[in-house]
C-alpha positions, 0 to 999 in steps of 0.5 A: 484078371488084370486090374484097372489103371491106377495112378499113384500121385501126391497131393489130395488126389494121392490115393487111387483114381480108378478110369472108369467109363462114361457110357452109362453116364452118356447113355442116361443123359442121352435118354433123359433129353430123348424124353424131354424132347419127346414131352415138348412134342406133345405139350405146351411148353408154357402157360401162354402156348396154352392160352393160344391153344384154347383160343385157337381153338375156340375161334376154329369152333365157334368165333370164325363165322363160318366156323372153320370146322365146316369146311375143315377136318381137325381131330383135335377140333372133332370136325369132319368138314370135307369142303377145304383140306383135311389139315392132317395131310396138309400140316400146314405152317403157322405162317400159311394159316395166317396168309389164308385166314387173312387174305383168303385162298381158293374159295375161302374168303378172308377173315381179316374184317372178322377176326381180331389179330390176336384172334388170326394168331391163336388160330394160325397157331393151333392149327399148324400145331394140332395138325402135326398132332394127328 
């Protein structure tokens, strides 16, 4: 079986190199940025996107008056509102959520008068992220 490359220099490298391979090397950085990705899809990626997450959730629950959860299903939310979309179908973006909240759409009024900015934005924000999570 024929040996593999060689080079036969001087200097501190004057010894055998050998040619090896990158494709496991490839293969294991490729898997570790698969899994990394995979662990920002399902979790807040920092301590902020959490806060905004539970207000969220909480205005969605509770400081929207009507409660979103009336009208609105979001399994995160464990609501079953049949009124407005099902918020899993309709994944909508961080950007349509606050439009609606704050100028209304359809028969929803808006929540502008109701709801402080940060309160619109925590809640535009769980809802665009919690419906892709269904």
């Amino acid at each position: 079986m024929p040996s593999a490359p060689v080079h036969r220099g001087r200097g501190l490298l004057s010894s055998r190199i050998r040619v090896f391979s990158m494709k496991p090397v490839f293969y294991r950085a490729a898997g570790a940025v698969l899994i990394a990705v995979l662990m920002t899809a399902t979790l807040p990626a920092t301590a902020e996107e959490a806060e905004r997450l539970k207000l969220g959730r909480e205005v969605f629950l509770e400081r929207a008056t009507p409660a979103c959860g009336i009208c609105h299903a979001l399994a995160d939310a464990g609501t079953d509102g049949e009124i407005g979309p099902t918020f899993a179908s309709l994944q909508p973006t961080y950007e349509v959520v606050q439009k609606a909240v704050t100028e209304g759409i359809g028969p929803m009024e808006p929540y502008i008068d109701h709801l402080s900015d940060e309160e619109i934005d925590a809640l535009a924000f769980y809802v665009s992220t919690m419906s892709r999570e269904e």
